[in-house]
Every structure is written in C-alpha cells, then in structure tokens.
C-alpha positions, 0 to 999 in steps of 0.5 A: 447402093453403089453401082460399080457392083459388077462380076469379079475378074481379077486378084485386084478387083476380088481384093477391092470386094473384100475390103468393100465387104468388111466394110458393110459387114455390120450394116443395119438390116434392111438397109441399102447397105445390107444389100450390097453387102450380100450382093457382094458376098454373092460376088466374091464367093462366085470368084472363089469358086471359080479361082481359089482351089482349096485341096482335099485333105488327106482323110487320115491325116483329117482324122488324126486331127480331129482325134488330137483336137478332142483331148 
C-alpha cells in the first residue's frame, strides 16, 4: 500500500484520489490494492461531503420526473 494516503484537501489532491481510485477499482479481493482503494473511497467521500453541496430537488418537479420515467 502507498503511503501518500493522507486527508484530501484540496480540488487538485480529491482530483489525484479519483484517478488513483479508477485506477484500483477492479483489484483482486484481498489484495494490498483493494485496501487502498477502500482506504481512498473513504478519503474521497469524506471530501465530497465536506465540499460538493448537491441541492435538494424541487419534490414536484422529482416526482414529475419520475412519472415521465415509468411510461
């Protein structure tokens, strides 16, 4: 396992974490790199919910949505 592995801080680090993560996605179970790559999905979430702010949905406009979705 790397040891740059550290709290995410900035736009270019979270960057560097997601290409890292892509990176180890399908690693073999078990494997030094599995860990890292749920080492770093803890990393990167904690940043997302920290710094990306996704807004609520209108609740009318989510439903009109839906109902256009199941036709």
């Amino acid at each position: 396992m790397t040891k740059y592995l550290r709290i995410i801080e900035t736009k270019k680090e979270y960057e560097v974490a997601l290409k890292k993560f892509q990176s180890l996605f399908h690693s073999k179970a078990g494997s030094d790199a599995e860990r890292e790559a749920k080492l770093l999905a803890l990393l990167i979430e904690d940043y997302e919910n920290k710094n990306i702010h996704i807004p609520e949905p209108d609740p009318v406009e989510a439903i009109k949505f839906m109902m256009d979705k199941a036709k």
